[in-house]
C-alpha positions as CSV (number, residue, x, y, z in Angstrom):
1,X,90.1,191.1,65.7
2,X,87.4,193.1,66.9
3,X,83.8,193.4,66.4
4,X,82.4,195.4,63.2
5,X,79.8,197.2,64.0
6,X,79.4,197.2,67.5
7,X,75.7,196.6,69.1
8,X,73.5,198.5,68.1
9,X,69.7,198.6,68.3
10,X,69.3,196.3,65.3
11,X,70.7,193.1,67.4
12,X,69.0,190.8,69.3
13,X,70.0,190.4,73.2
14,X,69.4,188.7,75.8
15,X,70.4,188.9,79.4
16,X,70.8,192.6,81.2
17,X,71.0,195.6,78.4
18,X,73.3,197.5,80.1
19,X,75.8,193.9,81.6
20,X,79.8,195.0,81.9
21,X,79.7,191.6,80.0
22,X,78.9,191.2,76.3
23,X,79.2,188.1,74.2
24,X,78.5,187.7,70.8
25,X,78.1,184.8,68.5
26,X,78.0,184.3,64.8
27,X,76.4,181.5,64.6
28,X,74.6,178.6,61.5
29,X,71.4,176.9,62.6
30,X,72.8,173.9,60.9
31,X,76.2,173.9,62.0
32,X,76.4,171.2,64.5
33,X,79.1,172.7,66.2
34,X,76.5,175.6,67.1
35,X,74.2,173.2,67.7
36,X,76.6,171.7,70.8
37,X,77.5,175.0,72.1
38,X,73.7,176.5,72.4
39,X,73.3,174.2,75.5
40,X,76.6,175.9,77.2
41,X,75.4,179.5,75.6
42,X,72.3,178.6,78.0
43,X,74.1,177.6,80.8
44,X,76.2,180.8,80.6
45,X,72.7,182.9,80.8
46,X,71.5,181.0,83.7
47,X,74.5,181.1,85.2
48,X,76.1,184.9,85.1
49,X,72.1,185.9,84.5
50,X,71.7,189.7,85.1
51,X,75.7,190.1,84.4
52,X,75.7,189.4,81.2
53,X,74.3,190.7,77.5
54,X,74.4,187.9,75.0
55,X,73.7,188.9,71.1
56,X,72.7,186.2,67.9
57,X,74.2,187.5,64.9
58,X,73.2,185.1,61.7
59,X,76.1,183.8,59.8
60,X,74.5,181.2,57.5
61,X,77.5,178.9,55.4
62,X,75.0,178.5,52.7
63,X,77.0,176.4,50.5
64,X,77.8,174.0,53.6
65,X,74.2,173.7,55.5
66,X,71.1,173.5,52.9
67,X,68.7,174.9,55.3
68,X,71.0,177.1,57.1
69,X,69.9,180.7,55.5
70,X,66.1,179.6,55.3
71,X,66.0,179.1,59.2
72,X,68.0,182.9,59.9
73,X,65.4,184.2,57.7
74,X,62.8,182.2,60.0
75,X,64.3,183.7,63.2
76,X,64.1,186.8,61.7
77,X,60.6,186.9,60.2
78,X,59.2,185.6,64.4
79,X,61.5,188.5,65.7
80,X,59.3,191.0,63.6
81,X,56.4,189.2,66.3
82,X,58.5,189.6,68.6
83,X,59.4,185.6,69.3
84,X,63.6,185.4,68.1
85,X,64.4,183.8,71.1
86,X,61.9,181.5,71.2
87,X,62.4,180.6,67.9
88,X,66.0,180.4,67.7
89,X,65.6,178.1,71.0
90,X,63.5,176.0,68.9
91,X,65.6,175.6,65.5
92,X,68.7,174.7,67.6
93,X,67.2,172.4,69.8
94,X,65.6,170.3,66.8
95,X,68.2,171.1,64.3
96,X,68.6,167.6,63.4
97,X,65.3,168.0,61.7
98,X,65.3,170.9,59.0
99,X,63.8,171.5,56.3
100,X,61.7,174.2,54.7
101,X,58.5,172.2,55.8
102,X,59.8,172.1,59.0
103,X,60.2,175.5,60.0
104,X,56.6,176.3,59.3
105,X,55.6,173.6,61.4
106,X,58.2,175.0,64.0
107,X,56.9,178.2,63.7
108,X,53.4,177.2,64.5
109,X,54.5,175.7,67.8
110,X,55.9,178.5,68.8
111,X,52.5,180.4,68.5
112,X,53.9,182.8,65.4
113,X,51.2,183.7,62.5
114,X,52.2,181.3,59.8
115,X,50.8,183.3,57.3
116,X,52.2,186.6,58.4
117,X,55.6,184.8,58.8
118,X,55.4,183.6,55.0
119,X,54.4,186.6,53.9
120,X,57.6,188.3,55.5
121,X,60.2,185.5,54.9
122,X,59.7,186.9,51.5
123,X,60.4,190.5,51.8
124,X,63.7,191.8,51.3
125,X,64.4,193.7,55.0
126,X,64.9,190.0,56.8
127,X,67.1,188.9,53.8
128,X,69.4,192.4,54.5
129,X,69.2,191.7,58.3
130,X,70.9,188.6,57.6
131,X,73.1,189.5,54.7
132,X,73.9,192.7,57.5
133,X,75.2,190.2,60.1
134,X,77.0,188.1,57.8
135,X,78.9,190.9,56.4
136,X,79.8,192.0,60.1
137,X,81.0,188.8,60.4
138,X,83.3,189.0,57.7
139,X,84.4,192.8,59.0
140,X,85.4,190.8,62.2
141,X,87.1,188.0,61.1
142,X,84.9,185.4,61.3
143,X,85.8,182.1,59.2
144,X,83.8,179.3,61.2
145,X,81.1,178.7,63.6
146,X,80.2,179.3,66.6
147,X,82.1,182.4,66.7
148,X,82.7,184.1,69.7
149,X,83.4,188.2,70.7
150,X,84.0,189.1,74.1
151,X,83.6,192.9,74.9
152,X,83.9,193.1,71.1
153,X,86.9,191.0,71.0
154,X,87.3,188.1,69.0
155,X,87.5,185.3,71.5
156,X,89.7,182.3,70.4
157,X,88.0,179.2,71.8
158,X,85.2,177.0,71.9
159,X,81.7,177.7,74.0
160,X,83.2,175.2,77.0
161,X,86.0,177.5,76.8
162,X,84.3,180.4,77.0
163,X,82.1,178.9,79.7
164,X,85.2,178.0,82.0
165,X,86.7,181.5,81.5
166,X,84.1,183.2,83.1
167,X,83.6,181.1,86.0
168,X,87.7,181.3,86.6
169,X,87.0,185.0,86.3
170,X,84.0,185.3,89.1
């Protein structure tokens, strides 16, 4: 399967812009298998660094993780203050711990305006950002999570996978 839409300028990424190497995950803030892969997804940055473009698309399983949709929306509402990666850092690395109380407190550490960010949780454009990635998830196959595409193709593995691909490939 192959990834549906491409990038575009509505994703967040990390790494080099312009990297031969794209990954893309789908990924649940309360999916504990995301949870143990966001460690590797960091080592892969460190790692391949300027040689790679990593993207975040939200694919909240709602009916499986409680908090799962309220934390995207979270994410979503720092990246309009321009703090995603900080706070989808944060959620993953304290996962264990949500809760809608939570993510405000989280939100403060992370220096974003708390009441800017509750303000904007509620309007409707962070709510289609996420409902936008989820549907490309579904376009491209996606049935779990992590998900992983590779140069827009579906990669069939775990992160550790992933991560010992591209050092066999270096």
């Amino acid at each position: 399967m192959s990834l549906k839409p491409e990038v575009n300028q509505y994703d967040h990424v990390q790494g080099t812009v312009s990297a031969q190497l794209e990954i893309v995950e789908f990924g649940d803030y309360q999916c504990p298998y995301c949870g143990a892969a966001h460690p590797i997804v960091k080592e892969m940055m460190k790692e391949f660094g300027d040689q790679l473009k990593f993207v975040f698309r939200n694919f909240p399983l709602s009916e499986l993780h409680q908090y799962a949709r309220a934390a995207a929306l979270m994410a979503e509402a720092a990246a309009t203050q321009g703090k995603f990666w900080q706070m989808h850092d944060a959620i993953f690395e304290q996962q264990q711990q949500l809760s809608e109380a939570f993510l405000l407190d989280l939100a403060k550490t992370q220096e974003v305006n708390t009441l800017q960010l509750q303000d904007q949780v509620e309007r409707q454009k962070l709510a289609h950002k996420v409902d936008s990635d989820f549907e490309s998830g579904m376009r491209s196959g996606v049935n779990g999570t992590p998900t992983f595409f590779v140069n827009g193709v579906k990669f069939d593995g775990g992160a550790m996978d992933l991560l010992a691909l591209l050092k066999n490939q270096s």
